[in-house]
Backbone as CSV, one residue per row, in Angstrom:
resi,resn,N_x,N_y,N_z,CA_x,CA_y,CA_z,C_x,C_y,C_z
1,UNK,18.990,4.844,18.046,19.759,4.579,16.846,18.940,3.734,15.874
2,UNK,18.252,2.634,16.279,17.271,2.090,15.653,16.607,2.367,14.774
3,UNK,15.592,3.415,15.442,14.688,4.009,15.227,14.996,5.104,14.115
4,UNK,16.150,5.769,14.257,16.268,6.720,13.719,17.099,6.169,12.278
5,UNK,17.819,4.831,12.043,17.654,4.026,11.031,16.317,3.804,10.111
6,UNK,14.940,3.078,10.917,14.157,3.235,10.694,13.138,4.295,9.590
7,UNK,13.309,5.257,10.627,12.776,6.567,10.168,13.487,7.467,8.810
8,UNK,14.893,7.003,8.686,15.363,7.679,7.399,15.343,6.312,6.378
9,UNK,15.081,5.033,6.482,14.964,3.929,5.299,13.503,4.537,5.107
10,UNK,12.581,4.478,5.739,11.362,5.315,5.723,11.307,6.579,4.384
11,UNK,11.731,7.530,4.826,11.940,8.480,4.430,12.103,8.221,3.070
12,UNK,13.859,7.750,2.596,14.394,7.480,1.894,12.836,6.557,0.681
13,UNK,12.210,5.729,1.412,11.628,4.801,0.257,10.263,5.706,-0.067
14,UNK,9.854,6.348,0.820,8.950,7.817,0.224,9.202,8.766,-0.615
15,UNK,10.789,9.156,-0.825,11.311,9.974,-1.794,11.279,9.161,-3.132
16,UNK,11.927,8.133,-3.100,12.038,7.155,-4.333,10.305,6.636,-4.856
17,UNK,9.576,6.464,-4.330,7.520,6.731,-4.253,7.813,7.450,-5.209
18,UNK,7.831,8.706,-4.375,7.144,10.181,-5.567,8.108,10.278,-6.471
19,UNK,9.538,9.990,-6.508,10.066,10.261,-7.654,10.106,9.465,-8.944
20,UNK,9.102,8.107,-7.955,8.668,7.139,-9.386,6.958,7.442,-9.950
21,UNK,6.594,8.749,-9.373,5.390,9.038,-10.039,5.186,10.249,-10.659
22,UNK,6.790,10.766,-10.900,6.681,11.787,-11.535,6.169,12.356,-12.651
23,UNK,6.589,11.663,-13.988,5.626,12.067,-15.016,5.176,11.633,-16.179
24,UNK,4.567,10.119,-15.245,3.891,9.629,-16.007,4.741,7.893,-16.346
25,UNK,3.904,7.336,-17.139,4.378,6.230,-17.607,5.109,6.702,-19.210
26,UNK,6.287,5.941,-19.197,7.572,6.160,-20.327,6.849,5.693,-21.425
27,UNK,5.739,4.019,-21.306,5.520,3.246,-22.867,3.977,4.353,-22.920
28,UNK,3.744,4.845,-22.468,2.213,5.697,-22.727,2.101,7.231,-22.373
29,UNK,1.334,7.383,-23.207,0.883,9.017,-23.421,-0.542,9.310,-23.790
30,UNK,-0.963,10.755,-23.688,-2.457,11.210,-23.620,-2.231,11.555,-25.360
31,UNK,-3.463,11.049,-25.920,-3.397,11.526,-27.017,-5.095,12.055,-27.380
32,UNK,-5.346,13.215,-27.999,-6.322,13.460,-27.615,-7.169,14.446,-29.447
33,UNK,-8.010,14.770,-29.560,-8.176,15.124,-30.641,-9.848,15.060,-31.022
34,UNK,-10.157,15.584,-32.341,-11.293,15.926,-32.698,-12.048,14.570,-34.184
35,UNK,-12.912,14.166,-33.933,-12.984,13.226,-34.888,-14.186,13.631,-36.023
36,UNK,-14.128,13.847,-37.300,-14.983,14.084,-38.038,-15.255,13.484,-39.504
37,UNK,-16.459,13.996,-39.971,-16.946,13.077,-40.982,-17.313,14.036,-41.966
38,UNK,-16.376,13.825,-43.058,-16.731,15.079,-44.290,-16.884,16.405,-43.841
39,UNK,-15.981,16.676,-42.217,-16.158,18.003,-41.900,-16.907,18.047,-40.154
40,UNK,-17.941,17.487,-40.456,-19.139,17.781,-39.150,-18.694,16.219,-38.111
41,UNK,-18.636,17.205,-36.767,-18.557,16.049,-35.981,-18.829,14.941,-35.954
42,UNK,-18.653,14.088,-35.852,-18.727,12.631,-35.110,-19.516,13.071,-33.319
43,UNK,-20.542,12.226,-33.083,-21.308,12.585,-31.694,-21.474,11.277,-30.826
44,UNK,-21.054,10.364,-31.719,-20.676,8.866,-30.772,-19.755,8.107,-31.119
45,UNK,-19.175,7.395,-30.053,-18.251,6.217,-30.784,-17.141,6.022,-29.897
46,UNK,-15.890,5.245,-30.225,-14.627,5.385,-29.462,-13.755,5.315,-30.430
47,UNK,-12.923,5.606,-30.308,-10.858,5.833,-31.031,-10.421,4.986,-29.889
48,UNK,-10.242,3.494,-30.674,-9.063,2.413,-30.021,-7.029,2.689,-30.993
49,UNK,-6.820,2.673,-30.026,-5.204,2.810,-30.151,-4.146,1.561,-30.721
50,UNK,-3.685,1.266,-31.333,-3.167,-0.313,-31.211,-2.060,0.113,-31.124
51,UNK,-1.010,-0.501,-30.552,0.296,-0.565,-30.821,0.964,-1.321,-32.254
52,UNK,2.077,-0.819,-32.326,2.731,-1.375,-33.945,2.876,-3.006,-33.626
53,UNK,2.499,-3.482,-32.502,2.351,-4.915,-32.463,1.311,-5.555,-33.035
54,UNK,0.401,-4.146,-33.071,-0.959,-4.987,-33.384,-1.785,-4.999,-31.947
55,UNK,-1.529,-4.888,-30.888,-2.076,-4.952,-29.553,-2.836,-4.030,-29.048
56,UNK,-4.361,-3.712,-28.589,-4.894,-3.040,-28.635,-4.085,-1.766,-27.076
57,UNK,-3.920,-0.920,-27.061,-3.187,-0.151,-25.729,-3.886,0.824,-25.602
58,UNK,-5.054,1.224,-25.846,-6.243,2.176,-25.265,-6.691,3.100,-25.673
59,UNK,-8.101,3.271,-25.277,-9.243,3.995,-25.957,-9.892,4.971,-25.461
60,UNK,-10.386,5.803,-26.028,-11.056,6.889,-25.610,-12.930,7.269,-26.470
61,UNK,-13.739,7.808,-25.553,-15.183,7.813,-25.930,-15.167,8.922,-26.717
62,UNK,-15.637,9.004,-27.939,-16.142,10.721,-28.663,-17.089,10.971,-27.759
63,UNK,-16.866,12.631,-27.383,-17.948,12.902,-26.874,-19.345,13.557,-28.340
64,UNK,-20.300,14.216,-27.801,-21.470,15.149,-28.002,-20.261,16.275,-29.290
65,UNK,-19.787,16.704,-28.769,-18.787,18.048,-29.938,-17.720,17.092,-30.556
66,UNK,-17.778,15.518,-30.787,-16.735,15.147,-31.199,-15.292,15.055,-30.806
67,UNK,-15.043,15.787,-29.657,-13.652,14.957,-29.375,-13.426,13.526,-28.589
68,UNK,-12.384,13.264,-28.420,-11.945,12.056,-27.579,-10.950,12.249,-26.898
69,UNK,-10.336,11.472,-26.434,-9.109,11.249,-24.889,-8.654,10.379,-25.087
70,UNK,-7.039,9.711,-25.577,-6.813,8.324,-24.965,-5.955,8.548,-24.042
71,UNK,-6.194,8.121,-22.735,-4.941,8.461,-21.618,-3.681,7.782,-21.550
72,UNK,-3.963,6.455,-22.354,-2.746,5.361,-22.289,-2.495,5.038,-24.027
73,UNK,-2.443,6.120,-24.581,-1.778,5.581,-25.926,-0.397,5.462,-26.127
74,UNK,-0.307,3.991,-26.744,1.377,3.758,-26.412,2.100,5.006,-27.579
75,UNK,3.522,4.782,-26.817,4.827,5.908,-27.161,4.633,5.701,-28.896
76,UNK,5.056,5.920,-29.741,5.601,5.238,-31.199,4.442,5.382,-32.056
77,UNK,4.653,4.594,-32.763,3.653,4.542,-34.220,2.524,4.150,-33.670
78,UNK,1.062,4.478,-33.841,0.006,4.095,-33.199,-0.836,4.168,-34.757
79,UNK,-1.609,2.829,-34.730,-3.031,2.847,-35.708,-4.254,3.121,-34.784
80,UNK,-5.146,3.596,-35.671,-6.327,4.015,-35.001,-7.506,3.339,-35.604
81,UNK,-8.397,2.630,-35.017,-10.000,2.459,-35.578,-10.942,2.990,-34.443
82,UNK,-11.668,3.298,-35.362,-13.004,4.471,-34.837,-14.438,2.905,-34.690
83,UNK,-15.057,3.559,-33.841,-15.833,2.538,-33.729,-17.213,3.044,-33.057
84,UNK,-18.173,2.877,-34.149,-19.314,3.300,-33.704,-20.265,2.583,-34.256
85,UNK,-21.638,3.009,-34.212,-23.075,2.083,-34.183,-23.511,1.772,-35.386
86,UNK,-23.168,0.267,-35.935,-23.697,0.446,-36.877,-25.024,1.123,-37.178
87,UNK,-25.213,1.688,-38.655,-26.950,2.131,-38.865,-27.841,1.480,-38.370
88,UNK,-27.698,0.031,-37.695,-29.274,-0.805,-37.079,-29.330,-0.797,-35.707
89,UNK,-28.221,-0.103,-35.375,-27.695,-0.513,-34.262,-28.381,0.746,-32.971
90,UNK,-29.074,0.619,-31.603,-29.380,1.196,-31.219,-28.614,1.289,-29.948
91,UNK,-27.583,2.271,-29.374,-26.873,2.048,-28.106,-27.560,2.385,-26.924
92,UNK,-27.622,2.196,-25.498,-27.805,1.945,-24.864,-27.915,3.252,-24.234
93,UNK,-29.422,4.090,-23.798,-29.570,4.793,-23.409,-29.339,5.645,-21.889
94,UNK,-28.626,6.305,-21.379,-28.256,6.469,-20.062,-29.832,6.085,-19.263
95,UNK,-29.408,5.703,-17.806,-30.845,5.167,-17.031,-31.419,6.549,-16.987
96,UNK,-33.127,6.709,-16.679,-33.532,8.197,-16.384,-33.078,8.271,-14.829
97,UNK,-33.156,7.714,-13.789,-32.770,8.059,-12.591,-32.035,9.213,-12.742
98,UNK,-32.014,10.182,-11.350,-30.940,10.703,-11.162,-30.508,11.767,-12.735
99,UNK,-31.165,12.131,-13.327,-30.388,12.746,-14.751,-30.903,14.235,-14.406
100,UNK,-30.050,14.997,-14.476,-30.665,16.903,-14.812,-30.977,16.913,-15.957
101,UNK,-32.235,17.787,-15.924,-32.848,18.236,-17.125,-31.994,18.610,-17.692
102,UNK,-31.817,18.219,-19.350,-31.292,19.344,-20.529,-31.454,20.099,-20.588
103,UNK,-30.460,21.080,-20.884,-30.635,22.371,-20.878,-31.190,23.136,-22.239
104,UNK,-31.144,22.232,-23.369,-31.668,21.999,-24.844,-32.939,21.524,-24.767
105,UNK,-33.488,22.027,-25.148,-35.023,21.693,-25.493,-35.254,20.395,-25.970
106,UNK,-34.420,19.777,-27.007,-34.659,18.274,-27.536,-35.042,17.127,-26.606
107,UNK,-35.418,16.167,-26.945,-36.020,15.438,-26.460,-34.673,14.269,-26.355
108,UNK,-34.798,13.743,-24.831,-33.468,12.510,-25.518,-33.568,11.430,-26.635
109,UNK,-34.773,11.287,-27.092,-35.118,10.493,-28.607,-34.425,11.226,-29.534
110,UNK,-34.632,12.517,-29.482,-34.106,13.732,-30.887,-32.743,13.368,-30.480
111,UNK,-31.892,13.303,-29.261,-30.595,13.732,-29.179,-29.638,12.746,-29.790
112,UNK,-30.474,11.319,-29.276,-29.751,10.076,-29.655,-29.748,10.149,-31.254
113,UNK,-31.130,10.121,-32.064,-31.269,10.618,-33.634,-30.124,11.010,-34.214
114,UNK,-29.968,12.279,-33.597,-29.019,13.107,-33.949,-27.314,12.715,-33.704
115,UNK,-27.009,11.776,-32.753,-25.828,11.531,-32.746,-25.573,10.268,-33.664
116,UNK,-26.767,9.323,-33.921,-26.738,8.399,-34.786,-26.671,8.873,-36.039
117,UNK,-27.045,9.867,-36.927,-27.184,10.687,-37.977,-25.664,10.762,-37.960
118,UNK,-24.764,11.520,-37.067,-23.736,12.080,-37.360,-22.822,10.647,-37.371
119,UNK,-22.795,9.585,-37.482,-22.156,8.317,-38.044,-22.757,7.981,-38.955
120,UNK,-23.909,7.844,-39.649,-24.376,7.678,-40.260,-23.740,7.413,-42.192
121,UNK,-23.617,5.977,-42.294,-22.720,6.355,-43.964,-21.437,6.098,-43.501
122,UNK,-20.776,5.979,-42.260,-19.302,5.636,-41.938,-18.873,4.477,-42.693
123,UNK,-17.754,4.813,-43.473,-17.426,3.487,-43.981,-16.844,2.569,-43.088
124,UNK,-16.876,0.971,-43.705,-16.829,0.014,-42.517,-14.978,0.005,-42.078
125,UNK,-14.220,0.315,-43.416,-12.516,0.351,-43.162,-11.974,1.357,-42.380
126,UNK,-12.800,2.052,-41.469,-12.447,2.253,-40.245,-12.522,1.901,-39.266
127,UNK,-13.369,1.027,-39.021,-13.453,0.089,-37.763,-12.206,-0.621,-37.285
128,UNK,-11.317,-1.043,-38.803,-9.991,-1.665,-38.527,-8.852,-0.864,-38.115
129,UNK,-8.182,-1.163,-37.279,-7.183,-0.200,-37.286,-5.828,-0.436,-38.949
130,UNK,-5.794,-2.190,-38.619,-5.171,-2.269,-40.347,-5.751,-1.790,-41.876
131,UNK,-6.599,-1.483,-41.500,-7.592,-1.275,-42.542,-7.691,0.793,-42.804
132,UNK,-8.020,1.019,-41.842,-8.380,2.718,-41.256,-7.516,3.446,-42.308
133,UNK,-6.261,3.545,-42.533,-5.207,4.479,-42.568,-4.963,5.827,-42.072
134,UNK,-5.863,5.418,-40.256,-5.468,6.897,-39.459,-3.912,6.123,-38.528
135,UNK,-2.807,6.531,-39.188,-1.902,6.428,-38.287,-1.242,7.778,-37.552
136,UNK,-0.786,7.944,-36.539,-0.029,9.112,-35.930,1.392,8.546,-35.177
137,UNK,2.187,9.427,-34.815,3.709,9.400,-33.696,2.892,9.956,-32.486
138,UNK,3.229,9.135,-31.521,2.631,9.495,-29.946,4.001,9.500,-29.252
139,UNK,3.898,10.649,-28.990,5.396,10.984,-27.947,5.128,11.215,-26.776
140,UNK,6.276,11.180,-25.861,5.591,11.841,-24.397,4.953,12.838,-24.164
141,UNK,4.504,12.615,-23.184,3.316,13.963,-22.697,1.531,14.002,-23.682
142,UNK,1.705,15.442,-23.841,0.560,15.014,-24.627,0.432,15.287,-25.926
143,UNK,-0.463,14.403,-26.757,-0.243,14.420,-27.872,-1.274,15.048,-28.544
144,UNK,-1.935,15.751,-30.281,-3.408,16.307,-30.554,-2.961,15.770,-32.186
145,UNK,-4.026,14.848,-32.211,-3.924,14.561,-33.644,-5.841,14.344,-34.110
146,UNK,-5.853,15.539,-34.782,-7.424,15.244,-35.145,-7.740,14.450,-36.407
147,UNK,-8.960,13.973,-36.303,-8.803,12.153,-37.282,-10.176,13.403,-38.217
148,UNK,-9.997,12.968,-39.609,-10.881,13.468,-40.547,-11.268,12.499,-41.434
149,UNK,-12.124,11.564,-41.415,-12.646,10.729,-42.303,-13.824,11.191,-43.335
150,UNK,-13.779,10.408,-44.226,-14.868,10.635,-45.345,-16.022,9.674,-45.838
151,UNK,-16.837,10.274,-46.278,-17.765,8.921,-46.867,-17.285,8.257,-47.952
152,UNK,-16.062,9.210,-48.716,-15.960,8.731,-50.533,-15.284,7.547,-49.845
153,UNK,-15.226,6.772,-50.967,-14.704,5.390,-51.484,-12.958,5.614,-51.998
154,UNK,-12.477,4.910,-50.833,-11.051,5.193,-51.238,-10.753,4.120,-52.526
155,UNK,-9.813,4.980,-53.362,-9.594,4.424,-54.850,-8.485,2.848,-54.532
């Protein structure tokens, strides 16, 4: 009788487990999207998330083709700042250990060039998220909001 108490409180707190990992967290969502500059990708950087508090709630890396990932962008009104190298700025090259050859002929000097080029001229009022004016609605599940910035000088 014990035991078999046991074995169904058991049970019972394994069902209530998985049915608290069903889908997902309620204050966060995937929000995910393409980031560009007068058109042509963006090839480095990150998209930080803030909440309407002002509180930063998570970020995602641009890749090489320009998109990003945030896995934990909160529910609601979300600001966005983009954040990449300044022009003097040289980031931090993966170690050579361990790397497969490119399958591109370029050289990883040319590749880095080239992803620094494609920030290149970013204006600085995106770095802020108060500043940016990339806002979006992040609802449950997942979200696709692609960010299009420019070099002009907002009026």
């Amino acid at each position: 009788m014990f035991s078999k108490s046991i074995r169904t409180a058991a049970l019972l707190g394994f069902a209530l487990f998985i049915a608290g990992c069903g889908s997902g967290s309620k204050t966060s969502a995937k929000l995910t999207g393409k980031v560009t500059l007068d058109g042509t990708p963006i090839q480095i950087g990150t998209v930080i998330a803030y909440s309407e508090d002002g509180s930063v709630a998570g970020s995602g890396g641009i890749t090489g083709e320009g998109t990003y990932t945030i896995m934990d962008a909160p529910i609601g009104k979300v600001k966005l700042a983009i954040v990449v190298p300044a022009d003097n700025e040289q980031p931090a090259a993966p170690p050579a250990a361990k790397q497969q050859p490119a399958k591109d002929t370029k050289k990883p000097n040319e590749n880095m060039e080239s992803y620094l080029t494609s920030v290149k001229g970013l204006p600085p009022h995106y770095r802020r998220a108060d500043t940016s004016g990339l806002i979006t609605e992040v609802k449950q599940g997942t979200n696709e909001f692609d960010i299009g910035l420019s070099k002009k000088k907002r009026a």
